[in-house]
N, C-alpha and C positions, 0 to 999 in steps of 0.2 A: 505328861500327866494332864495340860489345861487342856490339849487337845484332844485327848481321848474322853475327857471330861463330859467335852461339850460334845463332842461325838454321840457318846452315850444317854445324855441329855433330848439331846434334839431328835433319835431313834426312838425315845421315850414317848415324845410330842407326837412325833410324826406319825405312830403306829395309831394313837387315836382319831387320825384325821384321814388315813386312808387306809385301805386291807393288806398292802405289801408293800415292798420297798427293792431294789435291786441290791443285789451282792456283788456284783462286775469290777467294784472297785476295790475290794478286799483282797489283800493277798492271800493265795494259797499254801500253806504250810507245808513244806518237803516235808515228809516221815522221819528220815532220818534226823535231822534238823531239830526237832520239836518232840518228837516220842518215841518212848523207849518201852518192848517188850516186857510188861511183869510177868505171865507165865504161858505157857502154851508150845513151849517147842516149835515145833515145825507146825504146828496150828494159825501159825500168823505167816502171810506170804504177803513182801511188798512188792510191786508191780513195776518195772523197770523202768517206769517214767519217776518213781518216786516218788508218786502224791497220791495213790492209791492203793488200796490192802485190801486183801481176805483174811477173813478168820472164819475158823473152822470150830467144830460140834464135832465127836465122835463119841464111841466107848469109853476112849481111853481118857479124852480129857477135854475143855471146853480153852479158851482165851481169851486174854485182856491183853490191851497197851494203856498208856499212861502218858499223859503231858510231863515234860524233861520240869517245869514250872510249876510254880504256885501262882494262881493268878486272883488278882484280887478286884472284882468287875471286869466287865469285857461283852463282847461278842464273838459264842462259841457255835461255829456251824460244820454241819458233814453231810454230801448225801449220801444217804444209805439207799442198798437193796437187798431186803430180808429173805431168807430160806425159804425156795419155793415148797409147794406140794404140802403134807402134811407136816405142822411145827410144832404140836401140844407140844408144853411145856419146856421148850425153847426159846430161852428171853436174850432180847440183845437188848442193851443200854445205851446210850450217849450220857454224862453224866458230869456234873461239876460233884466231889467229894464234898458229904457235910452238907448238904444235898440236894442239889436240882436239876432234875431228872426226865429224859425222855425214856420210856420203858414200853419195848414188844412185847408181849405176854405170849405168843405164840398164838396156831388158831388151828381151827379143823377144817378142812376141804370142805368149800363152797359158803362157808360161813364170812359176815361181814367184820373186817379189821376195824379192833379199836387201839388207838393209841394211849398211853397212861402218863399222866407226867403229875413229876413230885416233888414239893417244896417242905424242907423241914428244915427246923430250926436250929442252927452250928450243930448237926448230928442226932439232933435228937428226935428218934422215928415219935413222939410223945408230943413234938411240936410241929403242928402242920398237917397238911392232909396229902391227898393221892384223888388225882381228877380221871376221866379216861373221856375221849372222844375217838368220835364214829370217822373214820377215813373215808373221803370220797372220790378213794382209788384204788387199788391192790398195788401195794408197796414191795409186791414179790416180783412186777412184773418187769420194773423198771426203775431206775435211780428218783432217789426225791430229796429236796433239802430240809433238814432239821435244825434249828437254830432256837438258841438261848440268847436273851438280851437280860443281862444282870450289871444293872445300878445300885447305888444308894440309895435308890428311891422305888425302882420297879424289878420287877423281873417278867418277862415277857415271852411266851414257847411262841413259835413260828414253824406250819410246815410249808414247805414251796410259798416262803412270804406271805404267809397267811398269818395273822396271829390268833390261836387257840386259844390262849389263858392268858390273863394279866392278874399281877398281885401287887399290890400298890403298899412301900410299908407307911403305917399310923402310929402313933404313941402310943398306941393298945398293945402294939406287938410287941414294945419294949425290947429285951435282947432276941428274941424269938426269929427276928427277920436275916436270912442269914446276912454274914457280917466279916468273913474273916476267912485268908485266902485258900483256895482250894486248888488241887490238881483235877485236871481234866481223865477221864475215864472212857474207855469203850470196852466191851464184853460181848461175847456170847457165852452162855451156861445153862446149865440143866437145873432146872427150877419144878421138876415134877411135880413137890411137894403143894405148891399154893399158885402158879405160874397161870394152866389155862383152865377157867372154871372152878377157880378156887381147889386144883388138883384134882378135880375128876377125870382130866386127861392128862396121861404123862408122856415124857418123850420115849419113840418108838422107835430102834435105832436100825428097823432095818429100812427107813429109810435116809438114813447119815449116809456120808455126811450133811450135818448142814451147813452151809455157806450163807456167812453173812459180810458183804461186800461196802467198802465207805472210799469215798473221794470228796477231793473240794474241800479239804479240812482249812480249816480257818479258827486261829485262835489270835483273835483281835484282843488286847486285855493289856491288863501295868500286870507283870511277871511282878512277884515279891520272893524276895530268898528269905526263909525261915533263920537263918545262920547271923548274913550280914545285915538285915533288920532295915534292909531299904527297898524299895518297887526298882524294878530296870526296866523301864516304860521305852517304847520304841520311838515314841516324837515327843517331840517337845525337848529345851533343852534348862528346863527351870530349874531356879538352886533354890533350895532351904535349909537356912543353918540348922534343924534336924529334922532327923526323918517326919514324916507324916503321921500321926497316931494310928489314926486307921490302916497303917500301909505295918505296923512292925508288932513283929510275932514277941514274945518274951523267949527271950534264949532258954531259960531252963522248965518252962512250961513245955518249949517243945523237946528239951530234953527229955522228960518225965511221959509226956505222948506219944515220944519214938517205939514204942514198948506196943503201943497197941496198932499206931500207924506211920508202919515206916517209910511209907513211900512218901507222905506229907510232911513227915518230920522228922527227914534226913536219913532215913535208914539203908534205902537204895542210892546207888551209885546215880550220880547226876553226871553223865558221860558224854550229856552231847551237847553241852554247856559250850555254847563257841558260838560268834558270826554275832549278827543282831542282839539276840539274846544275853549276852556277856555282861554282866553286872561293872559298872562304874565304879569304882574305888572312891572312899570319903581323899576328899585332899585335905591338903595339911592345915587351911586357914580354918576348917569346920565347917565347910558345907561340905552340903549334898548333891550331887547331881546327879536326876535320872532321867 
């Protein structure tokens, strides 16, 4: 936890003092490992190296995966390469739950890509806004990194090490800023309705499928189990005789929340719970260790 602390700290600093920073150090996340299909059938194909996916757009149905985790702070990266040719209303996501958000909107042949990213407050579309910036590249043609830097204090979007947005939180923001741990998300879907130009263009399936392509996934973060009410942080080996505040869910709040979101509050199978990830058991003296 101090380690990843400071990690996240000095990411924070460091982005002010120059325009990027290297990812070379971070490790790569297997799929299997780390994320578990929520829907799309045969819409998600993993890559037999195992650290890269497609998901697929058709008629029949769009797909998501999902972090095996709740993670609470971190650094979350993937590079994507979006659906070539024409996408109206074809939105792919990278996404922390509750909400912070890199969002495609799709485009029209030979028009300029803007990217959209979104911060709101523990869930609430009411708190926060939606920015979009102009790409200065075609993200269809070739892989690029998108990364989230999510502290206590900042939250930071990055593409190819560049940083886009920074949101600093104030005592203004009061609970507004988000706070509390989220699952990680990726999607493609059909958003015809408000997706590209406010749904003046919808998606047009005789040119599906679409394929939207990610590697290099990287979920750097303190994993927190909703259940057992501790972080299982991957370095560090520091005990506290209890949990951390900020790190523990109330058990029957998330009971009560399972009902609307089951994938953050227990409802789906946590399957690939094993290796690094594996939560540490409280010992008998009353600490904690994660």
């Amino acid at each position: 936890m101090e380690t990843l602390s400071r990690f996240l700290v000095l990411m924070s600093l460091f982005s002010g003092l120059v325009s990027g920073f290297t990812l070379q150090n971070l490790p790569i996340t297997p799929f299997e490992e780390s994320y578990t299909q929520l829907f799309g059938d045969k819409s998600l194909f993993v890559h037999k190296d195992g650290k890269s996916v497609r998901l697929t757009l058709d008629e029949r149905t769009g797909s998501w995966f999902v972090s095996n985790d709740l993670y609470l702070h971190g650094f979350f990266s993937a590079s994507i390469k979006l659906p070539s040719d024409y996408s109206a209303g074809v939105v792919v996501a990278f996404y922390n739950h509750d909400e912070i958000d890199f969002e495609f909107l799709g485009n029209i042949r030979g028009r300029e890509w803007r990217i959209q990213t979104n911060i709101y407050g523990n869930g609430s579309t009411h708190l926060g806004r939606e920015e979009r910036c102009n790409l200065w590249f075609d993200p269809t043609e070739d892989y690029h990194q998108y990364s989230i830097l999510w502290s206590d204090s900042h939250i930071i979007f990055y593409v190819d090490n560049v940083p886009i947005r920074e949101v600093k939180r104030t005592s203004s923001m009061g609970g507004d800023f988000p706070s509390k741990p989220m699952s990680l998300y990726t999607t493609i879907w059909d958003v015809s309705r408000w997706a590209t130009n406010g749904g003046k263009y919808g998606v047009n399936y005789k040119y599906a499928p679409y394929i939207a392509r990610f590697s290099d996934l990287v979920l750097h973060g303190c994993a927190v189990d909703p259940i057992e009410q501790f972080p299982k942080c991957d370095e560090g080996a520091i005990e506290y005789k209890v949990s951390l505040p900020e790190c523990v869910v109330n058990p029957a709040e998330a009971q009560r929340l399972r009902v609307y979101d089951p994938v953050t509050f227990g409802g789906i199978p946590r399957r690939h719970r094993r290796g690094k990830h594996r939560s540490k058991r409280s010992r008998t003296d009353g600490t904690v260790s994660i």
